[in-house]
N, C-alpha and C positions, 0 to 999 in steps of 0.2 A: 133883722129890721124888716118889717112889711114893707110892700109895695116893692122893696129889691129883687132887681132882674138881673142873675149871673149871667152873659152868654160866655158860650164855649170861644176857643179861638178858632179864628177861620184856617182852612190850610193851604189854600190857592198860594198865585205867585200874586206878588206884587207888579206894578208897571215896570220899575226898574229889574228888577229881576227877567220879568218876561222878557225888555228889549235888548236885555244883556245874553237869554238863551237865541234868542233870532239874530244877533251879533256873530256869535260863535258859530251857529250854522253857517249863516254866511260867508264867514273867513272858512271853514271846513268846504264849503262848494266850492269858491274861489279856489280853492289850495286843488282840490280834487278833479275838476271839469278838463284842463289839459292833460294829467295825467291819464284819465277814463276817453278823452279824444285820442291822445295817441294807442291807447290800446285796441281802440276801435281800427283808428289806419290800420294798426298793426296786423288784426285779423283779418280786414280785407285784403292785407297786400299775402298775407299764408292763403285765402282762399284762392286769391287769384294764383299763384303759383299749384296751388291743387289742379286749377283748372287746366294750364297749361302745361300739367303734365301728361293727363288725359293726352292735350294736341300732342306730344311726344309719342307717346305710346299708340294712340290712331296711327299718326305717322309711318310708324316703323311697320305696323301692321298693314298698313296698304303699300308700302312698299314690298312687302312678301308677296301681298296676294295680284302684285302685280308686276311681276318677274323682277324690281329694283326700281321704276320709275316713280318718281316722288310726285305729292301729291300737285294737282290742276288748282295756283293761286286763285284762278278765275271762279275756280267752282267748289273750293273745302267745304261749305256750309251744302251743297247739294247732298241730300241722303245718298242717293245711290251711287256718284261721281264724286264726291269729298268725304269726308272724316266720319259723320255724325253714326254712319251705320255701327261705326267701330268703338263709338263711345256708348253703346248700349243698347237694346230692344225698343227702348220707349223712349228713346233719348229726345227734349223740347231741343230745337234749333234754337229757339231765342233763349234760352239759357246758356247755352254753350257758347254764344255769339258775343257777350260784353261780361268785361270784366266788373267783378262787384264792385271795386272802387272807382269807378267810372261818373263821379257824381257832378264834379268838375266840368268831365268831357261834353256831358249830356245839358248843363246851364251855360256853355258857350255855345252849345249848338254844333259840337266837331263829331255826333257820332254820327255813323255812316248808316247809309241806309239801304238794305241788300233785298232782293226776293229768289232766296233759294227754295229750291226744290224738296218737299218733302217727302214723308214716305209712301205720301200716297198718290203722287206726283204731280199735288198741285202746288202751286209757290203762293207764297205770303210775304207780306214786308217786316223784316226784321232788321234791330238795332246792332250795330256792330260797334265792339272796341278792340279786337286784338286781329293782328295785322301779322302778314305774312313775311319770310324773307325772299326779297326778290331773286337773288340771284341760288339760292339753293333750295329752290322749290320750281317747278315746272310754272307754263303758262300757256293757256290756249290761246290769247289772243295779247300777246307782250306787245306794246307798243314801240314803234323804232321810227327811223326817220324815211320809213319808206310804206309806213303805216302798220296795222297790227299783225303779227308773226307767230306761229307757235314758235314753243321754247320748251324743248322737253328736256329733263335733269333726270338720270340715272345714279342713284345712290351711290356707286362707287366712280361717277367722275368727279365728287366732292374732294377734292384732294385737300391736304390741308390738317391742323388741329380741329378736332371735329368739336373740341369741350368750345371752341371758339367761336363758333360758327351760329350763327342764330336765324333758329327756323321760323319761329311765331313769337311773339311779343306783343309789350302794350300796344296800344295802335291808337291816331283821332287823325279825323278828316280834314285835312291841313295842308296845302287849304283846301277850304269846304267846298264839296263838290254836291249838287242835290242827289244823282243817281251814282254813284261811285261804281265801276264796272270789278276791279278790285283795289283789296285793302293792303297795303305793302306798305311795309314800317325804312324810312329813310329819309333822312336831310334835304332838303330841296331846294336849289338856291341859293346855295351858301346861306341857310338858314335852319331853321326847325322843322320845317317840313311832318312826314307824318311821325312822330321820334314825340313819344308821349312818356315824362319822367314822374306822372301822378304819381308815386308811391314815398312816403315817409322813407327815413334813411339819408343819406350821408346830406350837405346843409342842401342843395341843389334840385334835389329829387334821384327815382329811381321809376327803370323800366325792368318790369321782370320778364323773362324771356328764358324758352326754351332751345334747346340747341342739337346741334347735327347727332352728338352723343346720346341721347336721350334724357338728360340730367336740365334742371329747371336752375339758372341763375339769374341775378341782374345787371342790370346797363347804369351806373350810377353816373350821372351827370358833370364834368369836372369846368363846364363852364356855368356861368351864370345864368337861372332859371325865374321866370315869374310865372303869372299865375297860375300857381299851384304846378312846376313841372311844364306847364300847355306852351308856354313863347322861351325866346331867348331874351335876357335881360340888355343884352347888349348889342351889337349891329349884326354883327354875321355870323355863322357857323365855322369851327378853325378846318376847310377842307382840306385834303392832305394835294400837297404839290403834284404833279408828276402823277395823277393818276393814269394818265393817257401818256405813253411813251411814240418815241420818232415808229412811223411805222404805222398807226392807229392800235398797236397792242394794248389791253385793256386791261389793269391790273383791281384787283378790290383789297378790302382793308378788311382784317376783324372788327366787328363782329358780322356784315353786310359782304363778304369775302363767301367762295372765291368769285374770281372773274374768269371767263376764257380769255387766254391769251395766242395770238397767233405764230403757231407754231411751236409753241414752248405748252399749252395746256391748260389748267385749269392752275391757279396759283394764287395765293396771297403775299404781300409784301410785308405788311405788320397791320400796324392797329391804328384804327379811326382817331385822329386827334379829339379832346373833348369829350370821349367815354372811355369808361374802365370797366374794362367785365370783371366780373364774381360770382 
C-alpha cells in the first residue's frame, strides 16, 4: 500500500520495567550495605590487632636493649625514649599512635592529644587511641597521692599468667583531658573510664589488646555498652571487692594485674568482673 510506514520495534525498557530493575537494586543494596559494613569493621579491627602487635614486639625489643625494663607509659610515642624507633627506619608517629577504627572515638572528641618526640628531636602534635597498661609498664612520672613518682617495671617482676596480662590496648580520652600527660587504658570511677570496646564482636563491643606474652587478643565487654563501645549502658562499672586488703596491700585483676603487694610481691587474684579475655 503507498504512503505505508513499517517502523521497526523499539528495544529500550519500558517504565514499568525500568522501575521494577531500580526496585531490585534497591532491595540488592538494602540486603548488601550491613553485610559490606560489617566487613569493613571487620578489617579495621584485623588491622588494628596488626598494629598492636608491632607495640608487642617494639616492647619485647626494648626490653632487651634495655637490661629487662619495660617501656616509659609517659614516653612510648618518643623516637628515641619509646617504641617507634623499633617499629621501623621511617616509621610516621601518627600512624602508629590511633587505631584505624577510631572513627567513633575521633566524632565524640575522646582522642588524645600527645606531642612526642621525633626523630629528629623536634615534637608535633599527634592523635592518640591506644593506651597503655598501667601497672605492667614503667612510668616516669605515675601519679600518687603524694604527687607524680617514677614507677619503673622489670620484665621479670611481672609475675603472673603473662597470656593475661595486657600491655597496650584500645584506648579514648575518658574523661577527656585537653593535654593528656599519658594514655592508660582502665575503668575509673566505678565506670568506663579509658576502657574503649570500639570493635565489632560479641553483642557489647570488643577491645583488642596486646599482652605480657607477646600474642595480640581481646577484651570482649560482658556488661552493657552504648555508643558504639565509648560509655557504659548502665550506672556503674562491676569493680571487684577487696581490691585493697587490711594492711593497704594492693592486689590487681587480669587483664590490668599485677599489683605489688606488700610483702608478698607482685600478684594477681583473678579477673576483672565485666570483661573476658580472648
Amino acid at each position: 500500500m503507498k504512503g505505508l510506514v513499517l517502523r521497526r520495534p523499539r528495544n529500550g525498557f519500558s517504565l514499568v520495567e525500568l522501575l521494577v530493575v531500580i526496585g531490585v537494586i534497591a532491595l540488592l543494596i538494602s540486603i548488601l550495605l550491613p553485610t559490606l559494613n560489617k566487613a569493613r569493621l571487620a578489617a579495621r579491627s584485623v588491622a588494628c590487632k596488626s598494629m598492636l602487635r608491632q607495640y608487642a614486639r617494639a616492647t619485647e625489643m626494648y626490653t632487651i636493649d634495655n637490661k629487662g625494663w619495660m617501656p616509659d607509659s609517659h614516653k612510648f610515642l618518643n623516637y628515641d625514649e619509646g617504641l617507634p624507633r623499633y617499629m621501623g627506619k621511617n616509621v610516621i608517629i601518627e600512624k602508629v599512635a590511633r587505631c584505624v577504627g577510631d572513627q567513633i572515638t575521633e566524632e565524640m572528641s575522646r582522642l588524645g592529644l600527645f606531642t612526642p618526640t621525633i626523630a629528629t628531636g623536634e615534637t608535633y602534635e599527634v592523635k592518640v587511641s591506644y593506651g597503655a597498661g598501667e601497672n605492667s609498664l614503667s612510668a616516669s612520672a605515675r601519679p600518687t597521692s603524694v604527687g607524680p613518682r617514677p614507677f619503673w617495671v622489670k620484665r621479670n617482676f611481672l609475675k603472673g599468667d603473662s597470656t593475661k596480662i595486657m600491655i597496650w590496648a584500645d584506648w579514648q580520652n575518658n574523661p577527656a583531658v585537653s593535654n593528656p600527660t599519658v594514655a592508660v587504658v582502665k575503668p575509673i570511677n566505678n565506670n568506663m573510664g579509658s576502657l574503649c570496646f570500639r570493635h565489632p564482636g560479641s553483642g557489647n563491643g570488643v577491645a583488642n589488646a596486646a599482652f605480657l606474652d607477646g600474642h595480640v587478643g581481646e577484651l570482649h565487654a560482658l556488661v552493657k555498652t552504648k555508643a558504639n563501645g565509648h560509655d557504659l549502658a548502665e550506672d556503674n562499672w562491676p569493680i571487684p571487692e577487696g581490691e585493697r586488703s587490711v594492711g593497704g596491700a594492693q592486689y590487681k585483676y587480669y587483664p590490668f594485674g599485677p599489683g605489688k603487694s606488700q610483702g608478698v610481691g607482685y600478684i594477681v587474684k583473678g579477673y576483672w568482673p565485666g570483661i573476658e579475655i580472648r
